[in-house]
Residue, then its C-alpha position, 0 to 999 in steps of 0.5 A: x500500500x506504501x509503495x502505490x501511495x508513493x508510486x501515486x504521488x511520484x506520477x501526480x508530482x510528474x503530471x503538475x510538473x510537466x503541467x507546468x512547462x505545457x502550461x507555457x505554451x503560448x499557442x495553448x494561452x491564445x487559443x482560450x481567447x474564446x472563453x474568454x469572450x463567453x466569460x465576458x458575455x455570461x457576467x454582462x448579461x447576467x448583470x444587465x438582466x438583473x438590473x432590468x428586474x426589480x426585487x421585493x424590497x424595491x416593489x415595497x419601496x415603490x407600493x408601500x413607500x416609506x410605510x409598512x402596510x396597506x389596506x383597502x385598494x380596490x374596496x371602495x369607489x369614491x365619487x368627485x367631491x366625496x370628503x367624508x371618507x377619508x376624514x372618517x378613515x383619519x378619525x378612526x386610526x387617530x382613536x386606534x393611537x396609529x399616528x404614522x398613517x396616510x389615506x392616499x386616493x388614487x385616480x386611474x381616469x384623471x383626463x387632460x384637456x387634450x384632443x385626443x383626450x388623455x387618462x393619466x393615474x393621479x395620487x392625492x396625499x400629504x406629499x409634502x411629508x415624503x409618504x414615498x420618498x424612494x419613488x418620486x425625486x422632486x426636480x424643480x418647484x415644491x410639493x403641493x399643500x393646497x386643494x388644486x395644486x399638483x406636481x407632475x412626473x416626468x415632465x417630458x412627458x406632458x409638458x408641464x412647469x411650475x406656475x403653469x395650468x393645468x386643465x384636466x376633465x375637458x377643462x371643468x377643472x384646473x390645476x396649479x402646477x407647482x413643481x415636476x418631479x421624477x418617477x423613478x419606477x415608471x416614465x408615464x406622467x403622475x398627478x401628484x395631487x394635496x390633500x383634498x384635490x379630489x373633495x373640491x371637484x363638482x359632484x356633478x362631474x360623475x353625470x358625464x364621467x361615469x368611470x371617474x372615481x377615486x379609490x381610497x387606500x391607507x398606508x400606515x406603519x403595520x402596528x395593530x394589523x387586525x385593528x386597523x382592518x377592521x377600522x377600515x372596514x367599518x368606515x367603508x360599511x358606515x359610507x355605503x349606509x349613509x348612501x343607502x348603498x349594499x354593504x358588500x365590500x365592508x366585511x373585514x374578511x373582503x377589506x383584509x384581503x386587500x391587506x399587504x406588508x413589507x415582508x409580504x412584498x419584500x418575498x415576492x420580487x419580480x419574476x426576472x427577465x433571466x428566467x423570462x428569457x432563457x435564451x439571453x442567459x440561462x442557455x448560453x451561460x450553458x452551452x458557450x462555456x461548453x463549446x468554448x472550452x471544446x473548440x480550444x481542445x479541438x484547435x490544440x487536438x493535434x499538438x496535443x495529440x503529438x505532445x502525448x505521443x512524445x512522452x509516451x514514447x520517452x517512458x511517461x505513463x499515458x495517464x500521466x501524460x494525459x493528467x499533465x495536458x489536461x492540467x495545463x488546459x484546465x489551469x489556462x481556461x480557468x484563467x481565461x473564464x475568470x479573466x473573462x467573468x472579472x471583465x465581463x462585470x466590470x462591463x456590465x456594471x457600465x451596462x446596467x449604469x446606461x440602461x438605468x440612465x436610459x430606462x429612467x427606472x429603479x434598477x434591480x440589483x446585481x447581488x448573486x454574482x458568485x453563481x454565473x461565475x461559479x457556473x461558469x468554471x465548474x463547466x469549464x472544468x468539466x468540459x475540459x475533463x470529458x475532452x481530456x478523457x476522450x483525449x485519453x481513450x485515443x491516447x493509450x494504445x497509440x505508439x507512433x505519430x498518427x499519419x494526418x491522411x484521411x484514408x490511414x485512420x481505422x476507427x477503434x472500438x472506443x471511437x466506435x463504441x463513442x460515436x455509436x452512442x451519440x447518435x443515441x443521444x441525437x436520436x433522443x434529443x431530436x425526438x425531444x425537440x418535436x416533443x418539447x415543440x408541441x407543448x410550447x406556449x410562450x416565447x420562452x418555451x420557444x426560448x428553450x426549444x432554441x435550446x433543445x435544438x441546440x443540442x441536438x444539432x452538435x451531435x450531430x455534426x460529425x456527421x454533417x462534416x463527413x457528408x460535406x466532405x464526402x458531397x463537395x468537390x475538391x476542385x484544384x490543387x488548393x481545393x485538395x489541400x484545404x479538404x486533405x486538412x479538414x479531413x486529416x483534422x476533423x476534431x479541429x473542424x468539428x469544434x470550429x463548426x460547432x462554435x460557430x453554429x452555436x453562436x450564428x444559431x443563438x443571435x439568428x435565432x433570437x433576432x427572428x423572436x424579437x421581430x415576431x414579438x414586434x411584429x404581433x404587437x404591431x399588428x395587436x395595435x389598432x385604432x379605435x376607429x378608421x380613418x374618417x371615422x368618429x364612433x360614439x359609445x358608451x364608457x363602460x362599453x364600445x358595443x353599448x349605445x351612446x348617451x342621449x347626453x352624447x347625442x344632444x351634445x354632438x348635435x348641437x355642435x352641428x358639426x357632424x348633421x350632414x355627415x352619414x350615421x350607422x347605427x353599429x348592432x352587435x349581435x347579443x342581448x344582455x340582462x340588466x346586470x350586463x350578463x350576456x344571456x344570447x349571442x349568435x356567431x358563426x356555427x363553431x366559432x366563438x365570435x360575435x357578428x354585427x348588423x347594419x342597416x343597408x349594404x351602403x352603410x356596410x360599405x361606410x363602416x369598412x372604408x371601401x366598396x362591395x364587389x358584386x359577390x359580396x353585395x350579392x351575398x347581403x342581398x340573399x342574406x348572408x354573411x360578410x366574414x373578416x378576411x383574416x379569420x382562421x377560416x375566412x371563405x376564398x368564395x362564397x360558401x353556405x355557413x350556417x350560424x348559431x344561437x347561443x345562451x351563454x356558452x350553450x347552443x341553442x339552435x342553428x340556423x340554416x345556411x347562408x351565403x358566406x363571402x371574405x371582405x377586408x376590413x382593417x383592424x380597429x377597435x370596433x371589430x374586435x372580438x367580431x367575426x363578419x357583418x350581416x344586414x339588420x333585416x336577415x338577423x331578424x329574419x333568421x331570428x338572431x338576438x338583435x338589441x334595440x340599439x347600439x353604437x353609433x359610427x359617423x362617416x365622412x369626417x375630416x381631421x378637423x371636423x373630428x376634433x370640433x366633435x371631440x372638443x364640442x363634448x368635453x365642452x359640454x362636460x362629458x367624458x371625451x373618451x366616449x368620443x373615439x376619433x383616429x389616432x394611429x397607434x403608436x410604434x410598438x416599443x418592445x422590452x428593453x430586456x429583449x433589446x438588451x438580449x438581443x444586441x448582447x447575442x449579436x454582440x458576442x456572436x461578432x466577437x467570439x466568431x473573431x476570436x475563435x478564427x484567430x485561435x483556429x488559424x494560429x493552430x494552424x500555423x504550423x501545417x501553412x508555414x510546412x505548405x509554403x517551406x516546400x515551395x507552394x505560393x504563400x498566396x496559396x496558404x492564404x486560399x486554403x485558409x479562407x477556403x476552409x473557412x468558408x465551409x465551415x461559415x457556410x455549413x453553420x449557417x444553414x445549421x443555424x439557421x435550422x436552429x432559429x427558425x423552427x422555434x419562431x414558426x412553432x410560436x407563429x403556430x401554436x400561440x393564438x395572434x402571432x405573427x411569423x416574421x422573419x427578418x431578413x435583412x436583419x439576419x442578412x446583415x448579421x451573417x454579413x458582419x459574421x463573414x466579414x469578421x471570419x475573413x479579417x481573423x484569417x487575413x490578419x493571421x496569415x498575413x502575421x504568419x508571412x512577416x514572421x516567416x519573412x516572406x513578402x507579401x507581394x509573392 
């Protein structure tokens, strides 16, 4: 036992001893450049994810301010005017001896002046003692103390100073502005309104704003929890009695429901974008290490191969050898992974100051940094044991230097036993991508499909060499000598190949993620009503008709008396509670239909002209379907339709003509399936109310801002007024923006670095080429040949990787839209190519002026 402990130690001090001198080899140290790089991209998005998410004490800090409970959201509805509840609510947590408290009322329908008309979220409290003191920075002026006076948030938002007035609620109120302020949690505007802001309000204005009233909540420092509840709950049942209203609402159960505390809050953070976005860290904190510490094996496989073979050869143990290599490898990407991680927070530190600068927000914390680099490491340690045992297997048995011709190689029955068992794996791994594929509803299942494809595409790339190998044409002379060197060095190819698929894959296929998710919230944006439209509603619904206070309203403007009017019929009735008891829809669908009038006004409502199939198919009583519904006819077809109680069918009707028409998306459609004529609903003896909304036609710009102002004017809620507005640009989240240009950025970067590293491993093989006399332009040909194999066989790997995901989120979640964007994709294998051709270019031009060969031969 004595003597294999000391036979032990003697080959262990042998093995960190020539460790040690392999560890100088220069080659070795430049080719870890790539986990470098991965080092670098893990760190920075790990902290720029982190800083995109807030935690549980920053969503205290924002809900609870400076307090440590609140109570009472959403329990009661105050009207304008209303000041006995709060006075009421103060009295009782004075009696309770609660003196650190405030009753904060907040005001989500609080409407500019403004044309279109404008909500904005309005607070009312004693803002002049800081109730949040880490949410909202004064900036200039000073905290408002009197009814009236507001402060207003982000100033740039809604252009606002101090000593300004500010008209809210079509102008039947007035706000001094005495100061801005900065919302550190959010970039809309905030009303900061004083103490008794919302009781100076005319009561009248709940008559023409039917949705403004303000929701009273009370923050306070968490003593005597039950007390407080059932003190606030006692206030709300007393407010409702003395307006002869129901009590619901006033039971402490329903209020203590509403209760929250710090520690509640400060345990539930936000759900962070590492997790909403498995593709921007989570995978590639996985694979890049992984296929990082590969490619060095693959780059030094050959050197490394004649290295052991030479000190096998002069006595040393295989094991021994083998040790020695792996401990140079292991300590040479340790350090590049942790000079990475060291450069890579330093980055993201600057990273998450620049966002926060340009979101304007809070940002999250960056704590926990220990796991990605911990992670980082332990796979870099264990890539590197699986390639030095793989290393080993080949090792043992090997006697002599290995021929570098192709046709020399035997396959042993490692190497067999090896490959036999990750076409296993491959098989696995794709049966559980067309598995997983299925199950996929969200962009970050996508995200992980991306993942699983990943995977199963670098199994399989051995195989995909061999094929090209065996498929391209060797050509001429420099063609022959650029495949003769793949062949003869597959793992150094398959390493390149796998690196650069994994790199294209993951920036490819996030970028063809984010222009759907733009793309269907671009087309999830619609107006409220088409160009040359005003449609009038009621608040509460777009399918209830307008007021008659509306109607008197718009008529005295005469501004719309000669413009065409369709009476818009949605095809349901509803109980007095506002319960849908019957709806007709298609027979199979779930969609409500419309009804008008006349094929005429058909034709004012969509914006366009029949064609004579359609105007054909009103006329014999049929249906006008959407022609962006799943099952939109190409022709006219008989379609039956149905009548349903709630979710239940009560009859069919029989068929009728059924023909697609386009019409835009717009707000009044939604939910609609196709339009029919008022005469054939009652004919076929669908639900028909007795009215609905009212769309006018024919308006110009300027005549639908006369309608609007005429309204507000009047003292009404200008929302029940919706004029055209184009939507706004679809603003994607920054996370997927920062996702999204750190992928392209590490792919441009590593796909660099992994170039150099593979040609400066190749340096020996070209200056051999160019010492027997081939041309030294020719070294350069054969490199750049090769490169551009693997280049081009990683992309349409990659993009295998990419857009299978995107067209599984396009068919499998209801509203996407597939987009590909190719010009995008177009430029990034552009700059790719180009950062792959400059590598190799600057390498062999480097490898002439060290072999003092001029440039010019």
């Amino acid at each position: 036992m004595t003597r294999l402990v000391a036979s032990l130690v003697a080959q262990l001090t042998l093995a960190m001893r020539l460790a040690r001198r392999l560890a100088r080899s220069r080659e070795l140290a430049r080719s870890t450049s790539i986990i470098l790089v991965a080092g670098l991209f893990v760190m920075a998005m790990f902290i720029s994810l982190r800083t995109l998410s807030l935690t549980g004490a920053q969503v205290a800090d924002r809900d609870l301010g400076r307090f440590s409970a609140s109570v009472g959201y959403g329990s009661i509805m105050l009207p304008p005017g209303e000041d006995r509840f709060v006075q009421d609510v103060r009295a009782r947590t004075m009696r309770l001896g609660v003196t650190d408290a405030e009753v904060v009322l907040s005001i989500a329908d609080m409407q500019l002046a403004t044309t279109p008309s404008r909500a904005v979220s309005t607070l009312e409290a004693a803002w002049q003692y800081r109730p949040f003191p880490k949410r909202y920075e004064l900036l200039s002026g000073r905290w408002p103390t009197r009814a009236g006076e507001v402060v207003v948030t982000e100033p740039q938002d809604v252009r606002a100073a101090a000593g300004d007035g500010l008209p809210v609620l079509g102008g039947k109120a007035t706000l001094q502005v005495v100061g801005t302020a900065d919302d550190r949690f959010a970039r809309t505007t905030n009303l900061l309104v004083a103490p008794g802001t919302w009781a100076s309000l005319d009561p009248s204005l709940a008559e023409g704003f039917q949705v403004l009233d303000a929701q009273p909540f009370l923050l306070w420092s968490g003593v005597r929890q039950d007390d407080v509840v059932a003190a606030y709950a006692a206030a709300v049942r007393d407010w409702k009695q003395r307006l002869g209203s129901a009590v619901d609402g006033g039971d402490p159960d329903m209020v203590g429901g509403t209760l929250q505390t710090r520690e509640q809050l400060s345990a539930r953070p936000e759900r962070t974008w590492i997790e909403r976005t498995p593709a921007g860290y989570t995978l590639p904190s996985l694979l890049l290490p992984l296929a990082a510490t590969l490619l060095v094996f693959g780059a030094n496989h050959r050197r490394f191969r004649r290295t052991l073979n030479t000190l096998v050869n002069v006595g040393v143990r295989p094991l021994t050898a083998v040790a020695a290599l792996a401990l140079a490898a292991i300590a040479w990407c340790l350090t590049a992974a942790a000079g990475g991680a060291v450069v890579g927070t330093v980055v993201g530190v600057g990273a998450r100051a620049v966002i926060a600068r340009l979101r304007d927000k809070a940002p999250g914390p960056i704590d926990g940094l220990d796991a990605p680099l911990l992670r980082l490491l332990a796979i870099t340690v264990f890539a590197t044991l699986c390639a030095a045992a793989a290393l080993a297997m080949g090792t043992r048995k090997v006697k002599a230097p290995v021929s570098p011709r192709p046709e020399a190689k035997t396959t042993t029955a490692p190497k067999r036993r090896g490959r036999d068992a990750r076409h296993l794996l491959a098989v696995a791994a794709w049966c559980a991508a067309v598995a997983y594929a299925i199950r996929v509803d969200s962009p970050a299942k996508a995200m992980i499909l991306t993942g699983v494809l990943t995977f199963a595409v670098l199994l399989v790339i051995p195989d995909v060499l061999d094929v090209m190998l065996r498929v391209l044409p060797e050509g001429g002379p420099r063609r022959r000598l650029a495949h003769r060197q793949l062949a003869a060095d597959r793992n150094r190819a398959t390493a390149a190949l796998a690196i650069l698929t994994v790199l294209m894959g993951a920036s490819l296929g996030y970028l063809a993620l984010l222009d759907t998710l733009i793309r269907t919230a671009d087309q999830r944006a619609y107006p409220e009503a088409l160009p040359g439209q005003v449609l009038l509603a009621d608040r509460a619904s777009i399918t209830f008709p307008p007021p008659a206070t509306l109607l008197r309203a718009v008529d005295a403007s005469g501004v719309a008396n000669q413009l065409p009017r369709t009476e818009l019929t949605f095809l349901f009735t509803t109980d007095a509670d506002g319960n849908v008891t019957r709806s007709a829809t298609r027979d199979g669908r779930d969609d409500n239909l419309l009804a008008v009038e006349t094929a005429a006004q058909v034709e004012q409502l969509i914006g366009h002209s029949l064609n004579p199939t359609q105007r054909s198919a009103l006329a014999e009583g049929g249906l006008l379907v959407w022609a962006d519904a799943p099952d939109a006819p190409s022709h006219t077809v008989p379609t039956r339709l149905a009548i349903k109680a709630a979710d239940t069918l009560v009859s069919r009707t029989h068929a009728v003509p059924a023909v697609a028409v386009e019409v835009p998306l717009v707000e009044w459609r939604i939910g609609t399936d196709g339009v029919l004529l008022r005469s054939t609903a009652l004919g076929l003896n669908l639900p028909v109310p007795k009215a609905g909304p009212l769309v006018i036609s024919n308006v110009s710009t300027t005549q639908a801002d006369a309608i609007h102002d005429a309204v507000a004017r009047a003292g009404l809620d200008a929302k029940m007024i919706r004029i055209y507005t184009p939507p706004p640009a679809p603003v994607p989240p920054a996370a997927l923006v920062v996702t999204a240009a750190g992928l392209v950025i590490l792919a441009v970067t590593a796909v660099l670095a992994a170039t150099r590293a593979q040609t400066r491993a190749l340096r020996g093989y070209l200056a051999r080429l160019i010492s027997i006399g081939i041309p030294a332009t020719w070294a350069r040909d054969v490199l750049l040949y090769q490169y551009g194999i693997l280049v081009a066989a990683s992309t349409l790997l990659s993009l295998g990787i990419a857009l299978p995901p995107t067209a599984v989120v396009a068919m499998r979640i209801s509203g996407f839209a597939l987009s590909i964007p190719w010009a995008q994709l177009l430029t990034l294998l552009a700059a790719i190519y180009l950062a792959a051709t400059i590598a190799a270019l600057r390498c062999v031009l480097t490898l002439r002026a060290r072999e003092g060969i001029d440039p010019a031969t």
